[in-house]
N, C-alpha and C positions, 0 to 999 in steps of 0.2 A: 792274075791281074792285081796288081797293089792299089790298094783301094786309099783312095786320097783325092782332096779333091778336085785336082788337075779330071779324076777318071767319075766325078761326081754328076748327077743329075740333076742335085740342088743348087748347084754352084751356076751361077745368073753375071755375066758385065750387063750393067746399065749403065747407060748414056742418060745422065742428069742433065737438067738445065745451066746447072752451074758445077764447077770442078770440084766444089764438096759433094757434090751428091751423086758424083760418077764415079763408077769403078764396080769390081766384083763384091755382090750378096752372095746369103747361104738363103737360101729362101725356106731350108729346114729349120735353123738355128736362128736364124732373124729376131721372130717375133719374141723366141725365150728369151733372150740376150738382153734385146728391146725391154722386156719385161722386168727384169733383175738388174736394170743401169747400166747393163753391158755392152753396149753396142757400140760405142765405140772399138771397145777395145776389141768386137770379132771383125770390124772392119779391117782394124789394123793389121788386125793377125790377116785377113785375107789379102793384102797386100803384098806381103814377105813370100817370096819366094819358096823360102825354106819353110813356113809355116804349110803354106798348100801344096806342098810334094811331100808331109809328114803321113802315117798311115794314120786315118783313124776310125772310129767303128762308129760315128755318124754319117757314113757312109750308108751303112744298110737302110735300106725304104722301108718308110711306118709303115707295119701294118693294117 
């Protein structure tokens, strides 16, 4: 199985109140992201297409 996050457990659509606050989270990588000014930019990335059919090894479940 190609592990990406189309095949992800963390990967969340929510339905916001408003059209910014809708679309696909990583509910693994959220809060880091959030943490380090970057959240925009994993949203965006979780928008593309190509971004979320890439393999990646955030895929694997914390232990």
């Amino acid at each position: 199985m190609r592990k990406n996050c189309n095949s992800c457990q963390h990967l969340e659509w929510v339905d916001g109140e408003h059209e910014s606050d809708t679309g696909f989270t990583c509910n693994k990588r959220h809060e880091q992201m959030w943490a380090a000014g970057r959240e925009q930019e994993l949203l965006d990335n979780l928008e593309s297409d190509k971004y979320r059919a890439r393999f990646k090894r955030c895929f694997e479940p914390e232990a």
